[in-house]
C-alpha positions in Angstrom: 99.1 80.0 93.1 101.8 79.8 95.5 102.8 76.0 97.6 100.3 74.6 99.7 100.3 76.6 103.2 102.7 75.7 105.8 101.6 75.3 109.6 104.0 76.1 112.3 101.8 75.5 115.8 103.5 77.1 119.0 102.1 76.0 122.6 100.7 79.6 123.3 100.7 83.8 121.6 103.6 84.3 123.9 105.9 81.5 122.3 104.3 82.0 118.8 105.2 85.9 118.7 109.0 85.3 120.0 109.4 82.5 117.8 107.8 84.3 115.0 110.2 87.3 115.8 113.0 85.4 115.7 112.2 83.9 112.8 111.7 87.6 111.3 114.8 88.5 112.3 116.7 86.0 110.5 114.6 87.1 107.1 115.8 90.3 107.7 119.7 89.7 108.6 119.1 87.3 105.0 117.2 89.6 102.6 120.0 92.0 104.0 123.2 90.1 103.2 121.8 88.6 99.7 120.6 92.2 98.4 121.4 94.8 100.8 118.0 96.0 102.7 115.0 94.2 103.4 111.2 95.1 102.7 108.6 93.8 105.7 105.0 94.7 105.7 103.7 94.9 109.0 100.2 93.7 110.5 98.5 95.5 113.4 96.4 93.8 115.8 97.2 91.5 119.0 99.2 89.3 117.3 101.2 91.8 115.0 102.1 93.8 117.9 102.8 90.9 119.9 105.5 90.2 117.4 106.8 93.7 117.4 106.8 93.7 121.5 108.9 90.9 121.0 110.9 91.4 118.4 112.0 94.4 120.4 112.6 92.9 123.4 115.0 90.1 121.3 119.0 89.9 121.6 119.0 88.8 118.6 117.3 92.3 116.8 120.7 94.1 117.2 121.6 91.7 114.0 119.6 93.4 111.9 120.7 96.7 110.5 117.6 98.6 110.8 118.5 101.8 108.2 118.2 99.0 105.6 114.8 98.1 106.3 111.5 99.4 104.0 108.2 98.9 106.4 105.0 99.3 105.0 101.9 98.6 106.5 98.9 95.5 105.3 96.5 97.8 106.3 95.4 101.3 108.0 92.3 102.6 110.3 91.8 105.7 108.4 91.7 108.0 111.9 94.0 111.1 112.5 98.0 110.6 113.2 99.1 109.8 116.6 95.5 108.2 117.2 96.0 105.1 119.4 93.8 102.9 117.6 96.1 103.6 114.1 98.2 100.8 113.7 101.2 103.0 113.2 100.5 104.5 116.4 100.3 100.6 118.1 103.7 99.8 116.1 106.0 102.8 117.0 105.2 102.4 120.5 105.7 98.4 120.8 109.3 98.8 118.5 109.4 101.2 116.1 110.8 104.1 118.3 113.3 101.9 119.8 115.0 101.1 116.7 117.1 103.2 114.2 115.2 102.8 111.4 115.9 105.6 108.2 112.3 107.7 108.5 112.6 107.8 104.6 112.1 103.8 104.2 109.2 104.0 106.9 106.3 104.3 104.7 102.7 104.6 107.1 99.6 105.0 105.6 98.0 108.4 105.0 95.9 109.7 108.1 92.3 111.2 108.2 93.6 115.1 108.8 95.7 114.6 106.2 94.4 116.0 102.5 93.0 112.6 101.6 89.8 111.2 101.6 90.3 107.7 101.8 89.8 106.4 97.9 92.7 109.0 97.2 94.4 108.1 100.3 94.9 104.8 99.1 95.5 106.0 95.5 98.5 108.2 97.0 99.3 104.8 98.7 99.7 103.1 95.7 102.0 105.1 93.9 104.1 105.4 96.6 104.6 101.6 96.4 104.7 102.1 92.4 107.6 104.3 92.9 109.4 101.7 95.2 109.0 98.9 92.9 112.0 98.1 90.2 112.0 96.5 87.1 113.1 93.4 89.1 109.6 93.7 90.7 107.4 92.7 87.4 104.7 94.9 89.0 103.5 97.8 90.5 104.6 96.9 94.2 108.0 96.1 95.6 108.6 92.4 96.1 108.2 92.5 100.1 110.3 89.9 101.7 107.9 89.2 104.4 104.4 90.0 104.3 102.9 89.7 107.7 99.0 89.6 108.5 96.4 88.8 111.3 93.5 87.0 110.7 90.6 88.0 112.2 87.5 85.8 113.5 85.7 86.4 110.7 88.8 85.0 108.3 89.5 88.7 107.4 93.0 90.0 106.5 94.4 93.5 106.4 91.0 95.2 105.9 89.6 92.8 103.5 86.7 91.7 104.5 84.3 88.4 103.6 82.0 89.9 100.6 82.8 93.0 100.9 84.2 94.9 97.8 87.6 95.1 98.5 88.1 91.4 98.5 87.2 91.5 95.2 89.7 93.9 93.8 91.9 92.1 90.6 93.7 95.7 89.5 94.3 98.1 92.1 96.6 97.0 94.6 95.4 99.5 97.6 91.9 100.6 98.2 89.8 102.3 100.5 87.2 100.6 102.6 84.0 101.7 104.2 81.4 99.8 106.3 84.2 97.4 107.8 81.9 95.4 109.6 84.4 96.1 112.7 85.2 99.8 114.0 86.1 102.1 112.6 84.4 101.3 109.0 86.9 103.8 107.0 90.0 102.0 106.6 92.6 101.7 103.9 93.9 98.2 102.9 96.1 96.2 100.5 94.6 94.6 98.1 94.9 90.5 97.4 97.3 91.2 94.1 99.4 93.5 96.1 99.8 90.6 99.0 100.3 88.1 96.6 103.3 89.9 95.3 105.4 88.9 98.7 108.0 86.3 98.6 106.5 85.1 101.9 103.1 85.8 103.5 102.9 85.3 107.2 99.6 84.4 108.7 99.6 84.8 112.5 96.6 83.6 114.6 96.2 83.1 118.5 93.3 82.3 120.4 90.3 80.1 120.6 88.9 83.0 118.6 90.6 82.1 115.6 90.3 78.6 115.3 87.0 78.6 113.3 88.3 80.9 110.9 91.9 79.5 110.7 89.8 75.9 109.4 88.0 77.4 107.6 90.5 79.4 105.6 92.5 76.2 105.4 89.8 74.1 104.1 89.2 75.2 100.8 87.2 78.3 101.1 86.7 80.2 98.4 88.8 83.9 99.2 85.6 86.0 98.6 84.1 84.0 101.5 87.0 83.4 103.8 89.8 86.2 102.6 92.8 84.7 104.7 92.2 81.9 102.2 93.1 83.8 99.7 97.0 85.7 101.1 99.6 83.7 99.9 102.9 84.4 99.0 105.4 83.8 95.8 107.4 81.3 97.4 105.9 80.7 100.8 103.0 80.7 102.5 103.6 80.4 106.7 100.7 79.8 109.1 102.1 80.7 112.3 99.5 79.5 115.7 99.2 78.7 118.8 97.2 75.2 119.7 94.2 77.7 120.7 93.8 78.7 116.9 94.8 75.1 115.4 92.4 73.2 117.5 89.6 73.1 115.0 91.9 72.0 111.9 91.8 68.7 110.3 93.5 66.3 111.5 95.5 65.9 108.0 96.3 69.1 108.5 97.9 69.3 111.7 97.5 65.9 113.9 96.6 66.6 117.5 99.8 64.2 118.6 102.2 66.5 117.4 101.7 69.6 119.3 
């Protein structure tokens, strides 16, 4: 298991997603110089494309040499391309299409009109991140710089869901996903392992929404229960709030005098 958690607690979402893209940024511009390129998985939802909003709207994103960077995705609603509610959809319209990213080293998720049904759809998945991963890798994903997720009020993650099967997944490291308990059920998600093979894993949370789960997930919870207790990275593991989300944590955890 990776280092304890670290908690970064911003004032509000908007603060928390420009600081969070700026802090992105710099990942990028230093994965970049060290190796080359960079490899970011990206997280849908209010906060992930609250990030990507801003991280396009940043001076600073012209630093980052954007044909270098591999994107992948935490997690996919298994709905038709170019549907709204697909998070590939929500990300090329909040930065995607604004930067000049090399289409080969954008990697979405398979669609629903595509030939997949969604256990093969995540099979095909898979191997595609198989193929990207080198022998430096030890596995059968790349080693992602930055792993970003959302976590949801229930202390889900990508599509990985408290109890449900997916959660529970030690080999594969995508799977498909039916009866999410939120719509649409069908989805296609990273698995635990796959997450786990980040050098960092971001958690973002905003809200009074997210404060239960974000104690909860930080208290000890067992990952089957609460699954954003169980994303953590190689080297780091980056909670990233507003004082909405982090007002139900324990006060060891993150004293109410230093907001």
């Amino acid at each position: 298991m990776s280092a304890a958690p670290q908690l970064v607690v911003h004032r509000d979402k908007e603060l928390m997603a420009q600081a969070a893209a700026a802090r992105l940024i710099t990942k990028i511009v230093d994965a970049q110089a060290a190796r080359g390129y960079a490899s970011v998985v990206l997280t849908g939802g209010r906060n992930g494309n609250g990030l990507l909003a801003a991280l396009a709207a940043a001076p600073a994103r012209d630093a980052v040499d954007w044909s270098r960077l591999d994107l992948w995705w935490g997690d996919e609603r298994f709905l038709p391309d170019g549907d709204p509610e697909r998070n590939y959809t929500q990300a090329k319209e909040a930065l995607l299409d604004s930067v000049p990213l090399n289409p080969a080293r954008v990697h979405p998720m398979p669609a629903s009109d595509g030939p997949y049904e969604p256990d093969a759809a995540a099979e095909v998945y898979a191997a595609e991140l198989a193929t990207a991963a080198g022998p430096e890798d030890h596995g059968p994903v790349p080693t992602f710089d930055v792993l970003m997720l959302g976590v949801g009020p229930d202390t889900h993650v990508a599509s990985l869901f408290p109890e449900l099967p997916a959660v529970r997944e030690t080999e594969r490291t995508v799977v498909g996903v039916r009866g999410a308990p939120k719509p649409p059920p069908t989805r296609i998600t990273l698995t635990l392992p796959a997450i786990r093979a980040a050098r960092e894993v971001w958690l973002l949370a905003a809200g009074e929404d997210k404060a239960k789960a974000a104690a909860i997930a930080l208290s000890g919870a067992g990952e089957v229960q609460a699954p954003a207790a169980g994303a953590y990275g190689r080297s780091r593991t980056l909670w990233l709030l507003d004082t909405a989300a982090a007002s139900q944590l324990p006060p060891e955890l993150y004293p109410p005098a230093v907001a």
